[in-house]
C-alpha positions as CSV (number, residue, x, y, z in Angstrom):
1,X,13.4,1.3,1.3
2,X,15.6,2.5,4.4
3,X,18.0,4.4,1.4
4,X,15.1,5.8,0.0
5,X,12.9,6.9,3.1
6,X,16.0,8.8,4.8
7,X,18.9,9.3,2.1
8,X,16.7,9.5,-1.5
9,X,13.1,11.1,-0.1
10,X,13.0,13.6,-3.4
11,X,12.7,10.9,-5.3
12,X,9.2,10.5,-4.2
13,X,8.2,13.9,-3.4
14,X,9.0,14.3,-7.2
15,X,6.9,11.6,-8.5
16,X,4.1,13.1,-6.3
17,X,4.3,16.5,-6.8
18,X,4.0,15.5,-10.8
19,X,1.2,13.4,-10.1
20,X,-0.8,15.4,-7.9
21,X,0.0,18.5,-9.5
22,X,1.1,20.4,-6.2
23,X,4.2,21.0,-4.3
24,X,4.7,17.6,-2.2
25,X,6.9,17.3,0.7
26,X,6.3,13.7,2.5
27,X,7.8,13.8,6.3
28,X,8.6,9.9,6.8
29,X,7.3,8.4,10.3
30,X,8.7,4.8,9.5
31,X,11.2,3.5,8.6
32,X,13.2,6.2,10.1
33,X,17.0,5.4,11.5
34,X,16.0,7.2,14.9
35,X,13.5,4.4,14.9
36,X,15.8,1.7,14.4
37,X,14.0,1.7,10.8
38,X,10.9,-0.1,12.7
39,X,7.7,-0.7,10.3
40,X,4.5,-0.6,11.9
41,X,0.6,-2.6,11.7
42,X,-2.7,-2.4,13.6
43,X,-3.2,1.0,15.7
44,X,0.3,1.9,15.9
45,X,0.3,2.4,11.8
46,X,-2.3,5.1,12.9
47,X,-0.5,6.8,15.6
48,X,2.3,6.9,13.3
49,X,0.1,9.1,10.7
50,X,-1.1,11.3,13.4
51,X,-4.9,10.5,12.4
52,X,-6.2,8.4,15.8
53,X,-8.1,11.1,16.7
54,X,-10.1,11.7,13.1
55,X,-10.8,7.8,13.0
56,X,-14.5,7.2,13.0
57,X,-14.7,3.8,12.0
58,X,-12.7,1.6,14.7
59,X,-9.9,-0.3,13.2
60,X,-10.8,-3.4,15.1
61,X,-14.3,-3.2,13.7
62,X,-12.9,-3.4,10.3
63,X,-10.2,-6.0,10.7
64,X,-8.6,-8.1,12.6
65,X,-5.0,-7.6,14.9
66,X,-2.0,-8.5,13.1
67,X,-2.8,-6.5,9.7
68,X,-0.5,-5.5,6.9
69,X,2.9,-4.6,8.5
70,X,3.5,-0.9,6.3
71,X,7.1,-0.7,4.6
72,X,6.8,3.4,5.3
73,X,4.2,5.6,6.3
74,X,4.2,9.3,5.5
75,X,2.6,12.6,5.7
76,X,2.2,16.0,4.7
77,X,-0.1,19.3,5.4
78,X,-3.1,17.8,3.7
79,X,-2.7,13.9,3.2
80,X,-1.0,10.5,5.0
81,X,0.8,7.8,2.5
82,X,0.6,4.3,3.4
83,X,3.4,2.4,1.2
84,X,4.1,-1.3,0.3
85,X,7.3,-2.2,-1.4
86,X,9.0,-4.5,-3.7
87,X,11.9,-6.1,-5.3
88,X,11.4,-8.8,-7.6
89,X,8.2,-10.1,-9.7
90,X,7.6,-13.2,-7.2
91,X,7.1,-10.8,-4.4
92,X,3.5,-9.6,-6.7
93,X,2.5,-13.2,-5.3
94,X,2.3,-13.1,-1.6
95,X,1.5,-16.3,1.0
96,X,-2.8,-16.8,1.2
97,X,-4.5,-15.1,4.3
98,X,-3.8,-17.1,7.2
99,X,-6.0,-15.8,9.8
100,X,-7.9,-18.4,12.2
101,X,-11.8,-18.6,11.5
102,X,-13.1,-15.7,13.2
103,X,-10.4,-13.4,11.7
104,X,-10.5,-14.7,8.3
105,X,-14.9,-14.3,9.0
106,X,-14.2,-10.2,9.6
107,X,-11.5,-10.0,6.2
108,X,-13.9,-11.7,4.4
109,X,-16.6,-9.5,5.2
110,X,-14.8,-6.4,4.7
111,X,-13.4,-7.6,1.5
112,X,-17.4,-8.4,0.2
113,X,-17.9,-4.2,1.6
114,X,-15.1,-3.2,-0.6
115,X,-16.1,-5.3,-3.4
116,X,-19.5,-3.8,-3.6
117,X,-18.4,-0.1,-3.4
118,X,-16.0,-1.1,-6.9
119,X,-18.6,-2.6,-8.6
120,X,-17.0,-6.1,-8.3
121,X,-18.0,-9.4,-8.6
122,X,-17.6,-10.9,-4.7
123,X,-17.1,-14.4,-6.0
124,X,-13.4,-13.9,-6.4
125,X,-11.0,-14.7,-4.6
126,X,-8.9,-12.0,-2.6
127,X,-7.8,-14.2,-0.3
128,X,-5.4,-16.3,-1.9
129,X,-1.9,-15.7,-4.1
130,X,-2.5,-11.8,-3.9
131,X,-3.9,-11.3,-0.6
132,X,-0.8,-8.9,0.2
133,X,-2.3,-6.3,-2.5
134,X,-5.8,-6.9,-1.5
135,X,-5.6,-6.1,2.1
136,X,-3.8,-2.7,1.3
137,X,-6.3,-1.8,-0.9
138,X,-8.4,-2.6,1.9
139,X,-7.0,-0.2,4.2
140,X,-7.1,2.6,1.7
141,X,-10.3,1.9,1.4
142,X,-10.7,1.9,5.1
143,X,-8.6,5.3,5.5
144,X,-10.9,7.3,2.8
145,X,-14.5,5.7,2.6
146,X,-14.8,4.7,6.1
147,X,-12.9,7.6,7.9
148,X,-12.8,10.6,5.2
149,X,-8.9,10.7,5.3
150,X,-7.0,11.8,3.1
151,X,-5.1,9.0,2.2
152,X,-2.9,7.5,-1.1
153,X,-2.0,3.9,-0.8
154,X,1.9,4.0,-2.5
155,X,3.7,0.8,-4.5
156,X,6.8,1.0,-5.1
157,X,9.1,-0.8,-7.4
158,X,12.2,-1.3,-7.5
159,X,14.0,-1.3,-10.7
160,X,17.5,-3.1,-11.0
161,X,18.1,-4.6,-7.8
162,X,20.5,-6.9,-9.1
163,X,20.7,-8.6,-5.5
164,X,17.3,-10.5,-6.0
165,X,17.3,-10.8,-9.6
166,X,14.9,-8.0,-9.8
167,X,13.2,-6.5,-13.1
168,X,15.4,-4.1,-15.2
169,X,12.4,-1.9,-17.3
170,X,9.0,-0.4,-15.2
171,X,7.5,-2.4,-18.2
172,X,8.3,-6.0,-16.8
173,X,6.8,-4.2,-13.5
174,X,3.7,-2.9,-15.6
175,X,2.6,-6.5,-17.4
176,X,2.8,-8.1,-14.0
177,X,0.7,-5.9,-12.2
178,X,-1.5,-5.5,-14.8
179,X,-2.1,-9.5,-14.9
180,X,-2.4,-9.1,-10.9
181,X,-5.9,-7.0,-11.4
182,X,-7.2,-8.4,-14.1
183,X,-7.4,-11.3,-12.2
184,X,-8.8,-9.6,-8.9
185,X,-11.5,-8.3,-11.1
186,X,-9.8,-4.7,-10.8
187,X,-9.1,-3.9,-14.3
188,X,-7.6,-0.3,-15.0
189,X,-10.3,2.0,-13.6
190,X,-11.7,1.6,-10.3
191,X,-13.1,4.4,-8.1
192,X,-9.6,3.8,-5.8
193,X,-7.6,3.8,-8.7
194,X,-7.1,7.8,-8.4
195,X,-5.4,7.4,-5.2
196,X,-3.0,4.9,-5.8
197,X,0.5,5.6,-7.2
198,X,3.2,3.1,-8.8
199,X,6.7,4.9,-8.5
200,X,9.5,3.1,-9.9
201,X,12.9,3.6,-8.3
202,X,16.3,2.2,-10.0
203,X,18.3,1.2,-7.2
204,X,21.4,2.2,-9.3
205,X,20.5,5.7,-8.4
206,X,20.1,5.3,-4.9
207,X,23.7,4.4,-3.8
């Protein structure tokens, strides 16, 4: 991700200026090697969009401190990017929320909000094995529903990355993910589904 934020960025101002059909230019706020490449949660993900001061909806209000740590956040003249990253098909399955009662009360509760504004069933689970995908869903949800920002929640997948036995073809990528929301009750269409972007980046063309 470091390569790609500050070496490689026009590979995802590319992919985005096809998908959104307009000229896309992301400035990166993390990881950036001024930074030390430091990735950031909770309010400081905000401050590092430059959006505290359009935020309605309190943060705290809507979840708990020690939220999803972002692996870049990005913005432009009209919209912020929150990204989550990966390298290998394992990392689709993620540790179960581990958050003490009161925390896990609020995540629940915002998870049951967000389940009724996609029309889905609140019995499953999004807790468990893919709690890592649900709670960034959560925060897009958060950024555009709650606070009328502009916001596209970013996965990217890595292609190739021989070093963790990652997946060679996007289709490897595709049947996993595609298992992943069937399974969260997702399916293909979803009224978030229009803001959220899989980009696919071989690591053999980022060296």
């Amino acid at each position: 991700m470091q390569t790609l934020i500050n070496l490689k960025k026009e590979v995802i101002d590319i992919d985005l200026t096809n998908w959104l059909k307009t000229k896309t230019e992301v400035i990166w706020t993390s990881p950036i090697k001024d930074d030390d490449y430091a990735e950031y949660r909770d309010e400081d993900f905000l401050k590092k969009l430059k959006i505290t001061d359009r935020i309605i909806y309190p943060l705290k209000e809507f979840w708990p401190k020690n939220g999803p740590q972002w692996d870049a956040l990005g913005i432009d003249n009209q919209s912020v990017f929150i990204v989550e990253a990966k390298a290998n098909l394992p990392e689709i399955v993620s540790s179960p929320c581990g958050a003490g009662t009161v925390s896990r009360s609020q995540i629940i509760d915002s998870f049951s909000e967000l389940k009724e504004y996609l029309g889905i069933n609140d019995t499953v689970d999004w807790t468990g094995k893919f709690y890592q995908y649900t709670n960034r869903l959560a925060h897009l949800y958060y950024l555009r529903v709650r606070n009328g920002i502009n916001a596209y929640l970013l996965f990217i997948y890595f292609i190739n990355d021989k070093t963790v036995n990652g997946p060679t073809s996007i289709e490897k990528w595709e049947g996993a993910i595609e298992t992943m929301e069937n399974y969260l009750g997702l399916g293909k269409k979803h009224k978030l589904k229009k803001y959220i972007r899989e980009i696919f980046a071989d690591v053999s063309t980022l060296v």
